[in-house]
N, C-alpha and C positions, 0 to 999 in steps of 0.2 A: 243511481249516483254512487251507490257504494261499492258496488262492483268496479265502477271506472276509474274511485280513487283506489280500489286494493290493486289493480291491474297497472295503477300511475306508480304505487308506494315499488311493486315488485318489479317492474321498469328500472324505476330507480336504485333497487340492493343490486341487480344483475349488472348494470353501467358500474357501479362502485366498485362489485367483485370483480370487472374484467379491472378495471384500474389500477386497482390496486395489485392486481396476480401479473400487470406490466410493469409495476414500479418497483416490485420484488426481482422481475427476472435482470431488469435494468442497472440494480444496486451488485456494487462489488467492494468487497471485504478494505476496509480499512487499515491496512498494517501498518505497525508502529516506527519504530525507528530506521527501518530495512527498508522501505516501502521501493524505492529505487532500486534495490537490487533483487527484487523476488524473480524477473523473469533471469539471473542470472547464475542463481542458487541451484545445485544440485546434490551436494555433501559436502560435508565440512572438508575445510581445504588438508589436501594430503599429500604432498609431494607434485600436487598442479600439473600433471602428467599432463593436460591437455590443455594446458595456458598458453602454448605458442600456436596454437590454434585458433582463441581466442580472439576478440578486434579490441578488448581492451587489457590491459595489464595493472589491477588492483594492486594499492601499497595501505598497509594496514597504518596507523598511525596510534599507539596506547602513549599516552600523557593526561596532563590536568590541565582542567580548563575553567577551573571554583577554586577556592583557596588562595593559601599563600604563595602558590606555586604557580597559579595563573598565567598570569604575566607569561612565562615559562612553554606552556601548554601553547599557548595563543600565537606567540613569535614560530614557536614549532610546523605548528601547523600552515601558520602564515609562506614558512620558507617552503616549505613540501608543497604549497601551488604554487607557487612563482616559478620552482624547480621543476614543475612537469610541464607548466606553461610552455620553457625553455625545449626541454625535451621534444614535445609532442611537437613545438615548431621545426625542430631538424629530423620528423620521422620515427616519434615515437620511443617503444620498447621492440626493434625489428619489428615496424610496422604499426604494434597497436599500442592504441590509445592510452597514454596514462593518466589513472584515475585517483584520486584519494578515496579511500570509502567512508564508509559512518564513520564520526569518530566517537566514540565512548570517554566520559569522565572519570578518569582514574580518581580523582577527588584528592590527590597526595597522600592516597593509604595503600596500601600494599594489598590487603583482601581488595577493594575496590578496584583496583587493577588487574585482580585474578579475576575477578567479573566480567569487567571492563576485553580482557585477553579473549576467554571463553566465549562472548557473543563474536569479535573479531574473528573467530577462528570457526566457529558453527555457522556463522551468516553472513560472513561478508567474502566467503569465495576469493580470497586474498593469494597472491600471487607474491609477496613479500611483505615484512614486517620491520617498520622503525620503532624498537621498543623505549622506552621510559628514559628521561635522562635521568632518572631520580634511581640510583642503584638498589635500593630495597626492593622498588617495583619490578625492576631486571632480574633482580633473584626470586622474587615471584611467580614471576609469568614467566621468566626463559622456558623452565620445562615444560609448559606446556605447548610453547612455540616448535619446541625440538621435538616433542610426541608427535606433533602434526605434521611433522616434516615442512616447515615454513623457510624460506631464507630470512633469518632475522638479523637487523642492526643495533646493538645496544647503542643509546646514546650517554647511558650515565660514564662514574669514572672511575668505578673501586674493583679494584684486582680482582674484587673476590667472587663474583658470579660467572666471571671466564676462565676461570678455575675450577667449572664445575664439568667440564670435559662434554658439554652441549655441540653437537656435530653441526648444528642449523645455525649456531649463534654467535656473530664475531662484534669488533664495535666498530663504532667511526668514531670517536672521541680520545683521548688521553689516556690509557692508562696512567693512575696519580700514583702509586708507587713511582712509575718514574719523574714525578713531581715532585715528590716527597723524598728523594735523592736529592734531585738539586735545588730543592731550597736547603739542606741539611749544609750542599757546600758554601750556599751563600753564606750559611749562618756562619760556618766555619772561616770563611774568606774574611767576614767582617768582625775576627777576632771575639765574637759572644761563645759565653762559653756556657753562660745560665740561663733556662729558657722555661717559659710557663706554657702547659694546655689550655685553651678553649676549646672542647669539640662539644657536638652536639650527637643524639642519639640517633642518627641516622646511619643506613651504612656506608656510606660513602663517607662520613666524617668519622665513625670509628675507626672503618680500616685506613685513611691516610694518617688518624694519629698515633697508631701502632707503628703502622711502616717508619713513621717521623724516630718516634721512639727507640723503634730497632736501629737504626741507623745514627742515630746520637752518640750511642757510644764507641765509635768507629770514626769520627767524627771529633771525640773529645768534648762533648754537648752532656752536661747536666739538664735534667727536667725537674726542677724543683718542686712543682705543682702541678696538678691536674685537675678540672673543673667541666662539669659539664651542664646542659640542659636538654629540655626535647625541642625539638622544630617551633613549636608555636608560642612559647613564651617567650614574653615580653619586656618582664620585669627581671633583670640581670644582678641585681644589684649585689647580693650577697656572693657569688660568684666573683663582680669583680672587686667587692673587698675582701675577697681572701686570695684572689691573683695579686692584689697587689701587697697584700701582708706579705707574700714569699720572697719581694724582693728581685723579681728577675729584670734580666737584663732585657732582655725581650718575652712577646708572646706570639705564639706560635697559637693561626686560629685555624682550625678543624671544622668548620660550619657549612651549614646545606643551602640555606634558603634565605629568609625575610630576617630569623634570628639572627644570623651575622651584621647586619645593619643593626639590630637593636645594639648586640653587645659592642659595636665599633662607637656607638654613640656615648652609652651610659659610661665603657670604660674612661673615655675622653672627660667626660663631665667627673667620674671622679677621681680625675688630676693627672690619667698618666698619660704624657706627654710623648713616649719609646718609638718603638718600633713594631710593630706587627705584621707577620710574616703569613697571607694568607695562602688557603691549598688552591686557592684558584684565583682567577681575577674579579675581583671586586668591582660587581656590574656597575652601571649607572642606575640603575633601578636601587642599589642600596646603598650608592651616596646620596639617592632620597632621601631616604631614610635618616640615615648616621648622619647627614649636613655634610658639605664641601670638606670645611676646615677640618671637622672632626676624620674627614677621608684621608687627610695627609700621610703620608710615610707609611703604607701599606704596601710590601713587598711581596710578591709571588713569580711563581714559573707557570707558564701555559703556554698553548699552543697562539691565542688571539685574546683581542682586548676589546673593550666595547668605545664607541667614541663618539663625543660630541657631536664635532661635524667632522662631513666627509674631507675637509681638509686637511686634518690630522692625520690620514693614513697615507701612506706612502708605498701601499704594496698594491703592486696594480689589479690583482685578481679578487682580493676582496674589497677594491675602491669600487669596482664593476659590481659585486653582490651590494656594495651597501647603497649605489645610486639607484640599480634596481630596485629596490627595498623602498627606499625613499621615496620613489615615481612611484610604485604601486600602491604602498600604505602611508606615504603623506609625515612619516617618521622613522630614523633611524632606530634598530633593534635595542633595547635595554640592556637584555641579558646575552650571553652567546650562547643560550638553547636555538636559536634558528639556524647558526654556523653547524651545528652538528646536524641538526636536521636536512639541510642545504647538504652537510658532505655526505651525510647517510645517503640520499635519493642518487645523488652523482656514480657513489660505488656501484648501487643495484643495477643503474643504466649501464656504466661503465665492464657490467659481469655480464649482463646481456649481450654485451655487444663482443666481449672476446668471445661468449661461451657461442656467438652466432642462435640463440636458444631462451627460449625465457621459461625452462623449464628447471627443477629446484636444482636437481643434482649435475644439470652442467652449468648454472651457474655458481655450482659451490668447489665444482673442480679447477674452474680458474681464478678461483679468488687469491690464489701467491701468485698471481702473474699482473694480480691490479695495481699498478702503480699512476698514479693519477695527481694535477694538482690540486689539493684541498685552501680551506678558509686558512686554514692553521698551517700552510705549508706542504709539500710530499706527503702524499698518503701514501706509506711503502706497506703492502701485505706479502712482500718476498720473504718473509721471517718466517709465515707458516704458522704463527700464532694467531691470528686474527688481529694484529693490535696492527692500528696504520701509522701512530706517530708514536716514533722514539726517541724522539727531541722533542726540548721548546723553548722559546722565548725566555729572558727575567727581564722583569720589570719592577718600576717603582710610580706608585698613584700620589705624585703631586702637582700641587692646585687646579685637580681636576682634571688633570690628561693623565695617561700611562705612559711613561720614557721609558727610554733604556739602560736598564741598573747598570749595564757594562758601564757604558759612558757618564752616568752621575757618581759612580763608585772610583771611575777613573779619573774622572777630572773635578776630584775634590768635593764632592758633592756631599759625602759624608763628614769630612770636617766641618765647611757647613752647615749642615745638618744639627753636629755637636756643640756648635759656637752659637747656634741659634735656639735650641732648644735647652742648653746648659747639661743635658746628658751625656757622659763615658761613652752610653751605646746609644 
């Protein structure tokens, strides 16, 4: 009997070790965030010598997608599949397929994004790059877009990282120096002659309130005050009681994110009734924030605006993006991070297809020949700068729509303005 059970017990380790030396050979490695693109990886991407070869054509996407900048991150990404949707239904990138890859969370920090860049560029086999609208993370990560030989699109807005003489890196967005020009003539047009800072500590709101500054005095613009904050505070308050101890006739706001909604709110609640002169358009996402009324008489220059409904626009190329938008995600865009996202994808198509190539350096040799319609208007890159818009829009944010400052400036709008609010400016 005991022979028959050791012979039953050794029966049984043998059945176990064959099973288990089958369930070992049958397991394959789990990888993390790539897991999609392992069979597609070969070296980190280098000038993609052999992407028109390829059946698919990767676009990297660095943004935030936690924070305060979310919102931002989400619409981005959102526009960049609707856009290759579009694409890949007329035939792709010459032929192949286009893909988004991983996206990484920039988190709204600038090291985060240098993170964020480096795995985009080691693992995701990327054949182009929409980098960060957030200008910090542009000056971040550019260089190491340009070390890779990447075609990259900035979407942020401040002069100062295409200023760094990056070969790989142009934008689809605004340059706001040339924003920060014509809000300087509105100021000037509408006779203010004294004007306060709000910026905040990002770079896109330092470097527009410099340029704002340089240009004041050419201009005939005193700056009386100057005040700032970082991105994520909340509580304004001393800031704007010492903007408003200076007495200006207007303020001039330099802000990035969620904070320009706070301070549009608390300055209203402590009394002052002016003008506000934003570097860009005061999303719907942050008259959230600040409430409708407190949104009133918020002036700026930009390329586009964000809107209610689609009934408000009258331009028919972006009535088309924002129905799209609508039919696929069930709501129109908050912020205009998707517009620039939307124009980034269009150029990269649009280089493939003059360069006949989807390899780096013939799409970087006809990039002054791209002239294309964008959200915001002509994208002209015949400059030779990399910048696509050299105009834009002025407007003015009230009761919740953005008009045309031409036409409320001309047809009395600011009288008023002055008869209603009891303010000179």
């Amino acid at each position: 009997m005991k022979n028959v059970w050791k012979k039953s017990v050794s029966l049984l380790l043998i059945v176990l070790m064959i099973i288990g030396m089958m369930t070992a050979c049958g397991k394959s490695e789990t990888p993390g965030n790539n897991a999609a693109n392992n069979s597609s990886k070969t070296s980190p991407a280098s000038g993609n010598e052999s992407s028109s070869k390829d059946k698919t054509f990767r676009i990297g996407l660095s943004s935030s997608y936690t924070g305060g900048t979310a919102q931002e991150g989400i619409e981005a990404r959102n526009a960049v599949d609707m856009a290759l949707k579009k694409i890949n239904a007329e035939g792709g990138f010459n032929g192949a397929t286009g893909v988004l890859a991983n996206t990484y969370d920039n988190k709204g920090s600038p090291e985060e994004a240098v993170k964020a860049c480096q795995k985009l560029i080691q693992n995701e086999n990327v054949n182009a790059i929409i980098a960060s609208n957030s200008s910090a993370e542009v000056l971040a990560t550019g260089q190491y877009f340009n070390e890779a030989k990447i075609f990259t699109i900035g979407m942020g807005t401040s002069a100062t990282w295409m200023k760094q003489g990056w070969k790989y890196v142009i934008r689809c967005s605004v340059n706001y120096d040339f924003v920060a020009n014509e809000l300087a003539k509105m100021v000037k047009e509408m006779g203010i002659t004294k004007v306060a800072i709000m910026k905040d500590q990002q770079e896109a709101g330092l470097s527009f309130a410099k340029a704002f500054e340089d240009l004041s005095k050419d201009n005939g613009i005193t700056v009386v005050t100057s005040e700032s904050c970082e991105i994520d505070d909340t509580d304004l308050s001393s800031q704007c009681a010492r903007l408003l101890a200076a007495k200006p006739q207007a303020i001039i706001v330099s802000m990035t994110s969620n904070d320009c909604g706070y301070f549009v709110k608390q300055i209203r609640q402590n009394g002052y009734t002016g003008l506000l002169f934003d570097k860009e358009s005061f999303y719907a996402d942050l008259i959230d924030i600040a409430g409708t009324d407190n949104a009133n008489y918020i002036l700026f220059a930009n390329p586009y605006v964000t809107y209610n409904d689609i009934s408000e626009c009258d331009i028919e190329y972006m009535s088309e993006f924002l129905k799209l938008y609508k039919d696929t995600y069930g709501e129109l865009p908050r912020t205009e991070i998707g517009y620039r996202a939307w124009d980034a994808v269009m150029v990269i198509w649009e280089a493939t297809k003059l360069a006949g190539s989807n390899k780096t350096e013939d799409m970087l040799a006809v990039v002054p020949k791209i002239k294309i319609e964008g959200l915001g208007g002509t994208m002209d890159y015949s400059n030779g700068d990399g910048e696509p818009y050299h105009s834009v829009g002025r407007f003015l944010l009230l009761d919740n729509k953005n008009i045309s400052w031409e036409n409320w400036f001309k047809n009395g709008g600011y009288d008023t303005y002055k008869s209603k609010t009891g303010n000179a400016y």
